[in-house]
C-alpha positions as CSV (number, residue, x, y, z in Angstrom):
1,X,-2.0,-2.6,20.5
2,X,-2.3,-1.5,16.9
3,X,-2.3,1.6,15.5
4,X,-5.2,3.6,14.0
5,X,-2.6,5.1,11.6
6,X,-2.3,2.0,8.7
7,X,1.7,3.5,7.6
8,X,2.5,2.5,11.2
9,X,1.5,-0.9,11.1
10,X,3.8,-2.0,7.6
11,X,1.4,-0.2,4.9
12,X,4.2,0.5,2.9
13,X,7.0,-2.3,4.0
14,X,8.8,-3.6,1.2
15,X,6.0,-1.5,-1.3
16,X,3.6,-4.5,-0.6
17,X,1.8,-4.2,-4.5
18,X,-1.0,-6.7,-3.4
19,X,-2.5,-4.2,-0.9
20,X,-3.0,-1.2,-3.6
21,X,-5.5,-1.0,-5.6
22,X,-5.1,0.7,-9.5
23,X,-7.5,2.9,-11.1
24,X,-7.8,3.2,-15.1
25,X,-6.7,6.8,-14.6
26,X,-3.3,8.6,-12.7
27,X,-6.1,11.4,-12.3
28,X,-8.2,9.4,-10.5
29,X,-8.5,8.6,-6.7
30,X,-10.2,8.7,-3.8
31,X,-8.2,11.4,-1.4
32,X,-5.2,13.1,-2.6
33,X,-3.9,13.9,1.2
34,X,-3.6,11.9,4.2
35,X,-6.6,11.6,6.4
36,X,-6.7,9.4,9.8
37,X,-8.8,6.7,9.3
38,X,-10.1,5.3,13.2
39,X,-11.7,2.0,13.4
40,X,-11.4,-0.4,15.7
41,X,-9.8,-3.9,15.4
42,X,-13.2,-5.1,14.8
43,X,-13.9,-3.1,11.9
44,X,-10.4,-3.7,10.3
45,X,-10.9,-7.6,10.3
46,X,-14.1,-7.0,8.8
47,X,-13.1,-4.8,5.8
48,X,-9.8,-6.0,5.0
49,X,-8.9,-9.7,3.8
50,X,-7.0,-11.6,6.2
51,X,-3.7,-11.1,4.5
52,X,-4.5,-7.2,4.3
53,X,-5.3,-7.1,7.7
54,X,-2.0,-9.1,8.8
55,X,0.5,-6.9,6.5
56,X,-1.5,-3.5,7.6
57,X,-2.4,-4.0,11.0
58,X,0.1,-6.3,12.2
59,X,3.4,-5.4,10.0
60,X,3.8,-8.2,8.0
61,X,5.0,-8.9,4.2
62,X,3.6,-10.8,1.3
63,X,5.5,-13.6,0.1
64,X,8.0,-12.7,-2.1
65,X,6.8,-12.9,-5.6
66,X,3.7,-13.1,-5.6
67,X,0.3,-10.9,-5.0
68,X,-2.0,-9.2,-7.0
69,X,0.1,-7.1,-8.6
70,X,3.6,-8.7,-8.7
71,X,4.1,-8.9,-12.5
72,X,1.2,-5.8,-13.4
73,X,2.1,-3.3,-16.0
74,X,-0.6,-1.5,-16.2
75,X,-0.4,2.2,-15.9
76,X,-2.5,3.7,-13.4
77,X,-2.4,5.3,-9.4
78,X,-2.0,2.8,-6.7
79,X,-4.5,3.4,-4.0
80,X,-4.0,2.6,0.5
81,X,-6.5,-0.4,0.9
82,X,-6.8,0.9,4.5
83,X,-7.9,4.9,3.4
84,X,-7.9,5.0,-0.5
85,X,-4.8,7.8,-0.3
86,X,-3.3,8.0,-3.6
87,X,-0.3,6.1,-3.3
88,X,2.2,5.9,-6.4
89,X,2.1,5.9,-9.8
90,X,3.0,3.2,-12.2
91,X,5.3,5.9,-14.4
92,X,6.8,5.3,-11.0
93,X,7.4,1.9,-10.9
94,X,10.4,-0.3,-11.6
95,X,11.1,-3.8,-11.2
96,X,14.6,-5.0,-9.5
97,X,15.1,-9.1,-10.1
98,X,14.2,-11.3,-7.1
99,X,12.7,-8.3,-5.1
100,X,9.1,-6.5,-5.0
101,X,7.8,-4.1,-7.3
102,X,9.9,-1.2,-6.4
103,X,8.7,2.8,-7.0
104,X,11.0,5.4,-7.1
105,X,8.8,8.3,-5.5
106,X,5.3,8.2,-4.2
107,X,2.7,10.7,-5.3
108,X,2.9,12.8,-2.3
109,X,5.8,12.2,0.4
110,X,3.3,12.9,2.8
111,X,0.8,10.0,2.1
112,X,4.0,7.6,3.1
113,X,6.0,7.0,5.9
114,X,9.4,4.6,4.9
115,X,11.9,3.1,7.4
116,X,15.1,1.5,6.9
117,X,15.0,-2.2,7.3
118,X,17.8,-4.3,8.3
């Protein structure tokens, strides 16, 4: 069974850059609080790439360097593929040698859920 919420399925596992999106502006964006999103499986396989769908939906993790955005600098706001919730900010963004794009605080603590991973 997966979960209708996309933070419960992985979203934000290991700050997965290849499944946000970047807009020219850190004003811009699409929702600036959480908002459920309900679709069914169906839908989600539809509107999501297959690697989007299996990180989202099915808690997995891109490959270790690589993805979209791996080695991006540009500035702008990184968007939920799932429900465009502004995500994090690349004046948030550092980079940590042999890990993923890391960001030190997300937009609004409300629009992500962490866990510790062991």
């Amino acid at each position: 069974m997966t979960s209708q919420w996309p933070w419960e399925n992985g979203m934000f596992r290991k700050s997965q850059a290849a499944q946000y999106r970047t807009s020219p502006s850190l004003s811009e964006g699409r929702r600036s609080m959480l908002e459920k999103v309900t679709k069914s499986d169906a839908e989600w396989r539809r509107l999501l790439t297959p690697e989007q769908y299996r990180i989202t939906r099915e808690k997995g993790t891109e490959r270790p360097w690589s993805g979209r955005y791996h080695d991006f600098n540009g500035t702008g706001v990184y968007l939920c593929v799932c429900c465009g919730s502004r995500l994090f900010s690349s004046r948030e963004k550092y980079a940590v040698p042999g890990k993923w794009p890391t960001f030190w605080a997300p937009i609004a603590p409300r629009n992500v859920k962490t866990r510790r991973e062991i």
